[in-house]
ChimeraX commands (.cxc) that place a marker at each C-alpha (Angstrom):
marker #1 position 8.24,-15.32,16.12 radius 0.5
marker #1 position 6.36,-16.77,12.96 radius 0.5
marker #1 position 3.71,-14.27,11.64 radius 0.5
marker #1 position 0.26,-15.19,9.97 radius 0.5
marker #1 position -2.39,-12.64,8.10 radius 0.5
marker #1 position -6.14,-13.26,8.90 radius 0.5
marker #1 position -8.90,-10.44,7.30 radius 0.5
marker #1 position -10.43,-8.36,10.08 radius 0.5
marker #1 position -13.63,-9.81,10.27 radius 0.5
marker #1 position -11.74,-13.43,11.38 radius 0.5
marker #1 position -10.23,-11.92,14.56 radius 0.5
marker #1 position -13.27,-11.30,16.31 radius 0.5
marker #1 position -12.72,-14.05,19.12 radius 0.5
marker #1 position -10.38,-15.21,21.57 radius 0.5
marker #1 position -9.55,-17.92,19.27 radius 0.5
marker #1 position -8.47,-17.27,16.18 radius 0.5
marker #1 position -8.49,-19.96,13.11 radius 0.5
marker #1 position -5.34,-20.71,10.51 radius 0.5
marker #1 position -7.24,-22.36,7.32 radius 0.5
marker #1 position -6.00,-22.99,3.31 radius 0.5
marker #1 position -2.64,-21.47,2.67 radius 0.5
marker #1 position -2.01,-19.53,5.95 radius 0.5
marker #1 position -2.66,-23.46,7.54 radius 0.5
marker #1 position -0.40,-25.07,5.46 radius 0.5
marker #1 position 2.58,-22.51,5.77 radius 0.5
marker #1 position 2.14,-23.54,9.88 radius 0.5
marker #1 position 2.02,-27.04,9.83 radius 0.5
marker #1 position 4.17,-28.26,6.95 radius 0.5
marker #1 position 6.87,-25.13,6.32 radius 0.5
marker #1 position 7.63,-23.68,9.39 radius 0.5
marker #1 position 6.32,-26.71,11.12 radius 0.5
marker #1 position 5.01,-25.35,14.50 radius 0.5
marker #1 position 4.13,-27.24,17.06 radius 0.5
marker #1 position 1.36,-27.04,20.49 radius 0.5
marker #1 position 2.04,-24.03,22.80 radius 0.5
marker #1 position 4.45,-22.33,20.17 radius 0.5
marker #1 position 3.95,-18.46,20.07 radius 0.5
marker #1 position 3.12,-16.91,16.88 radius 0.5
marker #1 position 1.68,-13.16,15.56 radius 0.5
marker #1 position -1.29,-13.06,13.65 radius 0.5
marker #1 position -1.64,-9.85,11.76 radius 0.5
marker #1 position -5.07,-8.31,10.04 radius 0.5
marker #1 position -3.75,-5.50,7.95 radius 0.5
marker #1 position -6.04,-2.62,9.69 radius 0.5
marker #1 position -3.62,-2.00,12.59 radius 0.5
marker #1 position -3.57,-4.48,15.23 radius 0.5
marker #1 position -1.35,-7.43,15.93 radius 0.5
marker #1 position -2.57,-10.57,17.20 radius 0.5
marker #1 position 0.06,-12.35,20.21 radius 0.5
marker #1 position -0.97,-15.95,20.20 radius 0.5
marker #1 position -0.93,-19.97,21.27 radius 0.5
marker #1 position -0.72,-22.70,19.41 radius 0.5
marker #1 position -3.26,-24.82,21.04 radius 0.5
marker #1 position -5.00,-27.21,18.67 radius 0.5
marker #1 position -3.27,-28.58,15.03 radius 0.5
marker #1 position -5.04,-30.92,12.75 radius 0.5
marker #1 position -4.24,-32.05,9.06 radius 0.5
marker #1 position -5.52,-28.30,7.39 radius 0.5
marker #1 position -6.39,-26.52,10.07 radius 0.5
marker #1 position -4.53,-24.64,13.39 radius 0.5
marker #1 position -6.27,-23.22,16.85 radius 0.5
marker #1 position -4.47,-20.18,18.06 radius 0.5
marker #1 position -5.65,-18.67,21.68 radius 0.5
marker #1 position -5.40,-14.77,21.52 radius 0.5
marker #1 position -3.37,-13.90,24.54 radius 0.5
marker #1 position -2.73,-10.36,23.70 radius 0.5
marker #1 position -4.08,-7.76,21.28 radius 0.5
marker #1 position -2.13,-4.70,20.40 radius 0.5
marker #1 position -3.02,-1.79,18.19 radius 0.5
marker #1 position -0.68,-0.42,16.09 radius 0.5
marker #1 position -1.18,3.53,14.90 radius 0.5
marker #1 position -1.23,4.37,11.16 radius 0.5
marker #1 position 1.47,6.34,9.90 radius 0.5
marker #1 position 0.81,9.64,10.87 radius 0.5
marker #1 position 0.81,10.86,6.79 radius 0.5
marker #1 position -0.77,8.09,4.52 radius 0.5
marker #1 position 1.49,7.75,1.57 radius 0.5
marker #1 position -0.18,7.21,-2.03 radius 0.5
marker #1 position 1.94,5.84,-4.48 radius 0.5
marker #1 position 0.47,6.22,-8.35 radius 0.5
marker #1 position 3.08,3.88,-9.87 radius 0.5
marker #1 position 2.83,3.32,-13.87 radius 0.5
marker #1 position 2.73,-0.59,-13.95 radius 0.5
marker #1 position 6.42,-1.87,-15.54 radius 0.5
marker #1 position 6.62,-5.23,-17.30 radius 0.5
marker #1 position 7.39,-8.78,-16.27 radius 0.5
marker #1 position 6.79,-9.07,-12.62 radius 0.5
marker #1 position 7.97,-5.29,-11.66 radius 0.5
marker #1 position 5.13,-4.42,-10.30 radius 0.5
marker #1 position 4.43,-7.33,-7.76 radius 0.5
marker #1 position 8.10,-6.27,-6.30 radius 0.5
marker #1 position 6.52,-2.38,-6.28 radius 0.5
marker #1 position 3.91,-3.80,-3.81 radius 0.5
marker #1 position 6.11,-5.58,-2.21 radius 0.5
marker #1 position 9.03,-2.88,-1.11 radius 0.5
marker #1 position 5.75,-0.50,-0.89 radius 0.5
marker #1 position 4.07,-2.23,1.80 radius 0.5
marker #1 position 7.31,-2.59,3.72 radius 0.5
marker #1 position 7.56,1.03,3.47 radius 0.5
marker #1 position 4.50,1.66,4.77 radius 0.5
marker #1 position 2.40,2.75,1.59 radius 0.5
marker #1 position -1.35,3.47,2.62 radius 0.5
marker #1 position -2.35,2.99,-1.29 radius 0.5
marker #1 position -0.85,1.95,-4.47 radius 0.5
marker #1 position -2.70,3.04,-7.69 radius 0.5
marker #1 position -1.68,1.35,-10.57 radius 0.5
marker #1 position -1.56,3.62,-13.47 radius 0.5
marker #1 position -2.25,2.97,-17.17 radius 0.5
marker #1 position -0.01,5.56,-19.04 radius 0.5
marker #1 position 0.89,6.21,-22.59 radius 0.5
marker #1 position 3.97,4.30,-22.36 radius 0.5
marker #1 position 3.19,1.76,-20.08 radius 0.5
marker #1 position 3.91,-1.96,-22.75 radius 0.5
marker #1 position 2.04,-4.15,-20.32 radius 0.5
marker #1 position -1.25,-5.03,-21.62 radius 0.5
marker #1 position -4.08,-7.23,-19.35 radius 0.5
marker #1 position -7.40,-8.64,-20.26 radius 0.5
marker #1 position -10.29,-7.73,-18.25 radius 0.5
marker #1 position -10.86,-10.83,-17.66 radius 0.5
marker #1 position -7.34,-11.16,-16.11 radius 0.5
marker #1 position -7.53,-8.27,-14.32 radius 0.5
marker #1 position -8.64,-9.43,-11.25 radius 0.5
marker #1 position -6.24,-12.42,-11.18 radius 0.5
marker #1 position -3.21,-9.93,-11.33 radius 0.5
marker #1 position -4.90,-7.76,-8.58 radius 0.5
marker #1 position -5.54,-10.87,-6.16 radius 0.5
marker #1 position -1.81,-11.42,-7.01 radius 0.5
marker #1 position -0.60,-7.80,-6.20 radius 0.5
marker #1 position -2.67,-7.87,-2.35 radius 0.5
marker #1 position -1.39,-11.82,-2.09 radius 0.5
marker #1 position 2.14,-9.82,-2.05 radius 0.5
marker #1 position 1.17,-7.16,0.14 radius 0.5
marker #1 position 0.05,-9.69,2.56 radius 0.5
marker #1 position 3.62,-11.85,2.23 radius 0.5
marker #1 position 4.79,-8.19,2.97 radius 0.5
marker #1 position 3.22,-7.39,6.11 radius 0.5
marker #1 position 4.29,-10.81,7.39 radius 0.5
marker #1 position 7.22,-10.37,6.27 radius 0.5
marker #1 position 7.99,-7.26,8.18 radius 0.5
marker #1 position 5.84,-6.99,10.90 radius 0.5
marker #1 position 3.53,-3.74,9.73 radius 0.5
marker #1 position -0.08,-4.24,10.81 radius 0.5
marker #1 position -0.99,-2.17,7.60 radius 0.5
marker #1 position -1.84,-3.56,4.23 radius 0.5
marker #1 position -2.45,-0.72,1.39 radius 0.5
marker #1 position -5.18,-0.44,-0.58 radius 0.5
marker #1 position -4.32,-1.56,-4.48 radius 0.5
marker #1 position -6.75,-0.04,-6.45 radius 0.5
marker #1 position -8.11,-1.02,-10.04 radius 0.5
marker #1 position -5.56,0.14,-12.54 radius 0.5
marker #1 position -6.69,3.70,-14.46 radius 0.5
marker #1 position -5.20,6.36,-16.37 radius 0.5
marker #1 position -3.70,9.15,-15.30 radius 0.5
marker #1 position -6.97,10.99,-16.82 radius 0.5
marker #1 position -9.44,9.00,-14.99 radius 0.5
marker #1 position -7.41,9.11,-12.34 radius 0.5
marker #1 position -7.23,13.16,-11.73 radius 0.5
marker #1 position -11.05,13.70,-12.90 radius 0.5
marker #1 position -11.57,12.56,-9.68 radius 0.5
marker #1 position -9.83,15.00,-7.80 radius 0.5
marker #1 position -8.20,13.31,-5.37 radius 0.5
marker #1 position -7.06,16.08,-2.77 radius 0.5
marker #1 position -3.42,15.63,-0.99 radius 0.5
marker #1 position -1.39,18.15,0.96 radius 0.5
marker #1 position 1.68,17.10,-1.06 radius 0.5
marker #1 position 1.15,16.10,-4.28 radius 0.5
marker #1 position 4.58,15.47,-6.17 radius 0.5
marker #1 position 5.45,13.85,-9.53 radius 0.5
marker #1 position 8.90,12.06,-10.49 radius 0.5
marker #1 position 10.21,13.93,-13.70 radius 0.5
marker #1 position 13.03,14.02,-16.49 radius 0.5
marker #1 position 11.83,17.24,-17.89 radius 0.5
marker #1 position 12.91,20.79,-16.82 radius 0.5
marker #1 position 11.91,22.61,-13.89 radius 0.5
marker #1 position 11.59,19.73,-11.66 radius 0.5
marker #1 position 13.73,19.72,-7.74 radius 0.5
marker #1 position 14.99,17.69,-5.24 radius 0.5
marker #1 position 12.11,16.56,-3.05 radius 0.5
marker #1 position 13.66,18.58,-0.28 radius 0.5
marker #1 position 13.23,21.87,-1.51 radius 0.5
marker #1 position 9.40,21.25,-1.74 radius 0.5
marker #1 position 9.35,19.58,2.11 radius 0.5
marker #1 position 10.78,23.28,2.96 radius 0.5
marker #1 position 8.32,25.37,1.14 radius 0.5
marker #1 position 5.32,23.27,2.39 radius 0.5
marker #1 position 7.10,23.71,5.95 radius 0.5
marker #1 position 7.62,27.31,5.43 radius 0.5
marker #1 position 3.77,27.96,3.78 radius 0.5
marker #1 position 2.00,25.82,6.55 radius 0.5
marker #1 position 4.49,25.57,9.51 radius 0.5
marker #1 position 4.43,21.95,9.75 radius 0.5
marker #1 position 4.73,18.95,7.62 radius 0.5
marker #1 position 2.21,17.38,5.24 radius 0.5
marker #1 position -0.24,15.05,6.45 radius 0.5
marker #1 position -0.86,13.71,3.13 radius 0.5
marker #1 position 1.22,12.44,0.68 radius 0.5
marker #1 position 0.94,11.29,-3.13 radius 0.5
marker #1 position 4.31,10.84,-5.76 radius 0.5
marker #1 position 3.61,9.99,-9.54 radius 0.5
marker #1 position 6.11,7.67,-10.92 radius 0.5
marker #1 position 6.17,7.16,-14.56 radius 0.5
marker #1 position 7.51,4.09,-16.82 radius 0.5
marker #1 position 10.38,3.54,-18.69 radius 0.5
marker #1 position 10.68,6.92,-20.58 radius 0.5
marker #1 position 8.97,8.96,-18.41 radius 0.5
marker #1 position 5.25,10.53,-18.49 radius 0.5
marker #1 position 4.93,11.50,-22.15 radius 0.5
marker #1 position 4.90,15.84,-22.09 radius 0.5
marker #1 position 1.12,15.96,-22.02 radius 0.5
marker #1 position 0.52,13.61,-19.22 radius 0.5
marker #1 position 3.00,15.65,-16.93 radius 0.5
marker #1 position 1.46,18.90,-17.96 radius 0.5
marker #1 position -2.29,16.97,-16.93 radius 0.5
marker #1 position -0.22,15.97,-13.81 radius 0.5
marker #1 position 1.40,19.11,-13.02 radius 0.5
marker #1 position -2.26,21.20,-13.69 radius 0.5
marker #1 position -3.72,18.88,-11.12 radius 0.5
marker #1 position -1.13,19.94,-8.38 radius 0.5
marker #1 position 1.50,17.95,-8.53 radius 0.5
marker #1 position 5.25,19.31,-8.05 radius 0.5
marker #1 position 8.27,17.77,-10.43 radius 0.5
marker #1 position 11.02,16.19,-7.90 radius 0.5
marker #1 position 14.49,15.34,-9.56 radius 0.5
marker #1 position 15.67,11.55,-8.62 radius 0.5
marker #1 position 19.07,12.66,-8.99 radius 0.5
marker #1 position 21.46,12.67,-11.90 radius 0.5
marker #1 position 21.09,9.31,-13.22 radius 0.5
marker #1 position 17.64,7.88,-15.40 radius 0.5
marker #1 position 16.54,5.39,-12.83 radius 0.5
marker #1 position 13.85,1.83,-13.66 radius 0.5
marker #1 position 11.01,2.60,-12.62 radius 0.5
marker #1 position 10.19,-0.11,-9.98 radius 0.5
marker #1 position 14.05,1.44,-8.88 radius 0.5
marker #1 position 12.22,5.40,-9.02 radius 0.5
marker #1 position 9.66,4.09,-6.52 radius 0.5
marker #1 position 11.67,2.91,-3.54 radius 0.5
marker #1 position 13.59,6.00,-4.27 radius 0.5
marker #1 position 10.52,7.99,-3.91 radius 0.5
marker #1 position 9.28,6.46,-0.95 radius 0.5
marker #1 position 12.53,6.48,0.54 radius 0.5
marker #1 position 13.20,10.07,0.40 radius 0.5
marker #1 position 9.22,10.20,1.48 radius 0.5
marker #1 position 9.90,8.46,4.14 radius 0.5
marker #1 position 12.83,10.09,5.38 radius 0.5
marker #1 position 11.56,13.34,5.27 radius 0.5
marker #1 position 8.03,13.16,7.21 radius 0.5
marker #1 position 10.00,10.78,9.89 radius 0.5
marker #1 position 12.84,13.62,10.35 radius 0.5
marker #1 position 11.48,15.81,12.85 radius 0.5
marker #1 position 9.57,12.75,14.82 radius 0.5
marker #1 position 12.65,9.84,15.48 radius 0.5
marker link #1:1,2 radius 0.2
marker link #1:2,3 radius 0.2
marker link #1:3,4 radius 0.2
marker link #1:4,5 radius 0.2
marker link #1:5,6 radius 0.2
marker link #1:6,7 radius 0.2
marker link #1:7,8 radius 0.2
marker link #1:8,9 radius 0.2
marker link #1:9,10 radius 0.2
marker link #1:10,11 radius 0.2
marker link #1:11,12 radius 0.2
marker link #1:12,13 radius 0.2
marker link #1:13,14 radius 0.2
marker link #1:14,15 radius 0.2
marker link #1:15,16 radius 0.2
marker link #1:16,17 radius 0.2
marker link #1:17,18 radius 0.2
marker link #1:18,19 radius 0.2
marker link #1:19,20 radius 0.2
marker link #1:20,21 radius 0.2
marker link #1:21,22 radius 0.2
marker link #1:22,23 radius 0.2
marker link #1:23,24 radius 0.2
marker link #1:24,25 radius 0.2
marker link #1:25,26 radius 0.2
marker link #1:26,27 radius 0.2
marker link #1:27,28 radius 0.2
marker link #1:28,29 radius 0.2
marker link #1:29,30 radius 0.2
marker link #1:30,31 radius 0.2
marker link #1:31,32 radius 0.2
marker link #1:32,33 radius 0.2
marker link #1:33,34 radius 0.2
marker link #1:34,35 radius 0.2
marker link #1:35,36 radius 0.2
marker link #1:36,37 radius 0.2
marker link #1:37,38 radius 0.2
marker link #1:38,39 radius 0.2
marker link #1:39,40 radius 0.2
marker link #1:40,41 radius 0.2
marker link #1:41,42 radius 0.2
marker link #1:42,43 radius 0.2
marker link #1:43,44 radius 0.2
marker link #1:44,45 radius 0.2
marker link #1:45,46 radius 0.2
marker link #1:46,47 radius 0.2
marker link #1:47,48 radius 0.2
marker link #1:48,49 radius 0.2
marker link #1:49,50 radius 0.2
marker link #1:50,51 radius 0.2
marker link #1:51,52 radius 0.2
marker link #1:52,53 radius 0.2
marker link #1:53,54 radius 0.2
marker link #1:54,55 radius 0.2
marker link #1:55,56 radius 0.2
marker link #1:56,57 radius 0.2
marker link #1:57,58 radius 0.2
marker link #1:58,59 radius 0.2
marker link #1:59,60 radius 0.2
marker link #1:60,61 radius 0.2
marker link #1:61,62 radius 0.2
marker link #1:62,63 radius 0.2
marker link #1:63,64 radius 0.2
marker link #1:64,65 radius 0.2
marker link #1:65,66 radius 0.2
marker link #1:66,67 radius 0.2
marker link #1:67,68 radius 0.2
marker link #1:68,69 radius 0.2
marker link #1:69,70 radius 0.2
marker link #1:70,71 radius 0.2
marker link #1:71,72 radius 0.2
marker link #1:72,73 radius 0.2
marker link #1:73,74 radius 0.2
marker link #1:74,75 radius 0.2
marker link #1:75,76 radius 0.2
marker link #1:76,77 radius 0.2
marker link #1:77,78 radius 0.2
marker link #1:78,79 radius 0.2
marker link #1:79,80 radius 0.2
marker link #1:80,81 radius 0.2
marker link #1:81,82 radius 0.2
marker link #1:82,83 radius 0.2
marker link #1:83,84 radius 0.2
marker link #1:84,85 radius 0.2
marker link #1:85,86 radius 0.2
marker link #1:86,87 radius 0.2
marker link #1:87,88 radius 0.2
marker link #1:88,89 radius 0.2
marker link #1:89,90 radius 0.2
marker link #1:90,91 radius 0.2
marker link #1:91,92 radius 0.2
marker link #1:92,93 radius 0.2
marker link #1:93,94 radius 0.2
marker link #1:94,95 radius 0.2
marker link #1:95,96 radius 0.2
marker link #1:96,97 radius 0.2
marker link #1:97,98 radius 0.2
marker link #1:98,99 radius 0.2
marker link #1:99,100 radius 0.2
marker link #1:100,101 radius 0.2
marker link #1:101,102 radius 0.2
marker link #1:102,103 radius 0.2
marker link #1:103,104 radius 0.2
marker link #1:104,105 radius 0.2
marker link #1:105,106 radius 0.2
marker link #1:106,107 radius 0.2
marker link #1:107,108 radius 0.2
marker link #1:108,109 radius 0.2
marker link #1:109,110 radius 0.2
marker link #1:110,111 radius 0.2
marker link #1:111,112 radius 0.2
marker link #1:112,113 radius 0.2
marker link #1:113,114 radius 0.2
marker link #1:114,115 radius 0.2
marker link #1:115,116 radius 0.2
marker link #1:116,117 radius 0.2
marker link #1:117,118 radius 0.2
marker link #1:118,119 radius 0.2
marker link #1:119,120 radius 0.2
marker link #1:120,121 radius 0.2
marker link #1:121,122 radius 0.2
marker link #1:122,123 radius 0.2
marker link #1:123,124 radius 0.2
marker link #1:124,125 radius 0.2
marker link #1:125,126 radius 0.2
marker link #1:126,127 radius 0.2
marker link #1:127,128 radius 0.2
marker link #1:128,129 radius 0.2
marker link #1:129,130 radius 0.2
marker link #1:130,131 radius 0.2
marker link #1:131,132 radius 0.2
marker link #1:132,133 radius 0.2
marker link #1:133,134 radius 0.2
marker link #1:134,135 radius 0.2
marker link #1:135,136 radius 0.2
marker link #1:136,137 radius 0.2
marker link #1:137,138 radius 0.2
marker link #1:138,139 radius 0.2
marker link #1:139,140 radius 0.2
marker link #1:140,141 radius 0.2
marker link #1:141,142 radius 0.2
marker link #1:142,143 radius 0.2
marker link #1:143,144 radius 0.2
marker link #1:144,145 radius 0.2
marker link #1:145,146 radius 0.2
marker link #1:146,147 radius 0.2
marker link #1:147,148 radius 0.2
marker link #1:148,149 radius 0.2
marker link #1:149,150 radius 0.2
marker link #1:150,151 radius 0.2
marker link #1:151,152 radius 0.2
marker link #1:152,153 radius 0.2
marker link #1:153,154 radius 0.2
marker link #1:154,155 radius 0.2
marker link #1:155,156 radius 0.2
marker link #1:156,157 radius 0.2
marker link #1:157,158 radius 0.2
marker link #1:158,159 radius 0.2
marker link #1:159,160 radius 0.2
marker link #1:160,161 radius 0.2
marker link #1:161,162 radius 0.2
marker link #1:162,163 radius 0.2
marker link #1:163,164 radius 0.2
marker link #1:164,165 radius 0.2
marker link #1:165,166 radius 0.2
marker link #1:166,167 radius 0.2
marker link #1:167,168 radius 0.2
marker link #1:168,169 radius 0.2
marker link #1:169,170 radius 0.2
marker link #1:170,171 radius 0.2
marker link #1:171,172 radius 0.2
marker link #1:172,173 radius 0.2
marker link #1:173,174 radius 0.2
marker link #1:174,175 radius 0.2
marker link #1:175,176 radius 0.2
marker link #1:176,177 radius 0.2
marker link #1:177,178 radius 0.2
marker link #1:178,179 radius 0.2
marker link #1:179,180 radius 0.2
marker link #1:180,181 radius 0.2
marker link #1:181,182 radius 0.2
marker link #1:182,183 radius 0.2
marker link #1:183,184 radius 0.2
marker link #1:184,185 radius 0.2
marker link #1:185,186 radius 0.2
marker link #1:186,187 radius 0.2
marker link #1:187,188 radius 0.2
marker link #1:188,189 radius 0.2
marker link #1:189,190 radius 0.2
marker link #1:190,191 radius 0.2
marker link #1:191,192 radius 0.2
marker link #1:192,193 radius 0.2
marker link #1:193,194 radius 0.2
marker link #1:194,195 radius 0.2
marker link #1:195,196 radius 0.2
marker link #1:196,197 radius 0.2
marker link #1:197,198 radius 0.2
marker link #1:198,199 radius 0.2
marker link #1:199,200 radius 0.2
marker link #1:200,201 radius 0.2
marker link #1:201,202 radius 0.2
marker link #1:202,203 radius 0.2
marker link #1:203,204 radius 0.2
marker link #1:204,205 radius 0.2
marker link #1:205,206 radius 0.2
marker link #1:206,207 radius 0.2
marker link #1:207,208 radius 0.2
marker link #1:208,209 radius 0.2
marker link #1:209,210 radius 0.2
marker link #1:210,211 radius 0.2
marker link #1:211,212 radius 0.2
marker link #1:212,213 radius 0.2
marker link #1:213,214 radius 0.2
marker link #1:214,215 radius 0.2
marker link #1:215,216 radius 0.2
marker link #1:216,217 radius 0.2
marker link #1:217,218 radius 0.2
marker link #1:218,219 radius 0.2
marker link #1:219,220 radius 0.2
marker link #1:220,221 radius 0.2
marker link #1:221,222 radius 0.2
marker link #1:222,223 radius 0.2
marker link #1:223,224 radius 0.2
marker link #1:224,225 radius 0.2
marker link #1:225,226 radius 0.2
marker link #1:226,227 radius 0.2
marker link #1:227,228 radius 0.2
marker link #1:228,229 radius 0.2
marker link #1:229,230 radius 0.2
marker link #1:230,231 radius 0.2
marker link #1:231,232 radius 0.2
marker link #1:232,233 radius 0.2
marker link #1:233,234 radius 0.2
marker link #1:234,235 radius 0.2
marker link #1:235,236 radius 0.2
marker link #1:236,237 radius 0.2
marker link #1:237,238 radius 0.2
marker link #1:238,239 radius 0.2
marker link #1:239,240 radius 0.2
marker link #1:240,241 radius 0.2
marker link #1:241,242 radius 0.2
marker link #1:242,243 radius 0.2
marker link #1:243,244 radius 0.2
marker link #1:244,245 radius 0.2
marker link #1:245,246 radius 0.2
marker link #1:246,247 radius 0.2
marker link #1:247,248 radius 0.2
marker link #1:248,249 radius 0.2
marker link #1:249,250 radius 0.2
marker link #1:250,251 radius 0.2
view
């Protein structure tokens, strides 16, 4: 069954409206034709079960025959992901969403080489949450994450953003495998987080003073094994061990 995204405030009737790009990926690349079933999904948990019933040259008529809600994850993820060059990040987003990510924050640090205008800022974040859209359709999650403006890791813990489970990727001493902190969080609090953040750096790592700022503001070190990873690489690791760990004691 074909997918589609439409906002939240576009799903309010029992017809629902395909316009611009959404439009033209229906009627000229997956071609779809009268009384075809598709999914229409708004990215804040519920999925659309529809009928093609009306298709002109830029526009498609889709009667709602069944809405279903889709829960949240049960802990929202935040990934603070220093932005890598070239088009890294947009594949980030992409794996993110499909991982369920609640929100990405894209972090300025020290040795982060990518430099944008202001002015082009908000082009490369309408690019980013076009991704996480392709995402959602891609994979059938009802979620999209919130991308936030880009900051640094100083702006970004003076606001004191509060998280069960705050961890930070690390090549410097003292860090441990993810695990290890699941098990004292279980042990302290008899049951798992129900928030989540991981810090992954850039190529090099956090400089030492930005992990120290990281680590003051509550964040644990976690080891990604014995090997210095990409970063876009780190993240999926991150959010796969993530992943695997708050889903173990609830498949």
């Amino acid at each position: 069954m074909h997918r589609f995204y439409l906002p939240p405030d576009r799903c309010a009737d029992r017809t629902l409206v395909l316009t611009g790009a959404e439009a033209h990926h229906g009627l000229h690349v997956v071609r779809l034709r009268p009384s075809e079933q598709v999914a229409v999904l708004d990215g804040a948990g519920h999925e659309y079960l529809c009928e093609v019933r009306e298709m002109k040259r830029d526009i498609i008529r889709l009667a709602v025959r069944q809405k279903n809600v889709i829960p949240p994850s049960r802990c929202p993820i935040t990934l603070v992901q220093a932005i890598p060059k070239g088009k890294g990040f947009e594949a980030i987003v992409q794996r993110a969403t499909e991982l369920g990510v609640r929100r990405i924050v894209p972090l300025w640090a020290e040795r982060v080489v990518v430099h944008v205008e202001r002015e082009r800022l908000e082009h490369k974040l309408d690019k980013w949450r076009a991704v996480a859209v392709e995402s959602i359709k891609q994979c059938g999650w009802a979620w999209l994450p919130d991308i936030e403006t880009p900051l640094t890791p100083q702006a970004l813990l003076a606001r004191h953003d509060t998280f069960d489970l705050s961890l930070v990727a690390s090549l410097q001493a003292g860090r441990r495998h993810p695990r290890e902190w699941f098990r004292k969080f279980q042990a302290d609090h008899g049951r798992l987080p129900q928030s989540v953040a991981v810090w992954v750096g850039p190529e090099g790592d956090f400089t030492p003073s930005e992990l120290d700022a990281i680590r003051a503001g509550g964040a644990l070190p976690i080891s990604l094994g014995p090997v210095v990873l990409r970063s876009e690489t780190a993240a999926v690791y991150c959010l796969a061990v993530l992943n695997y760990e708050l889903q173990a004691e609830t498949l």
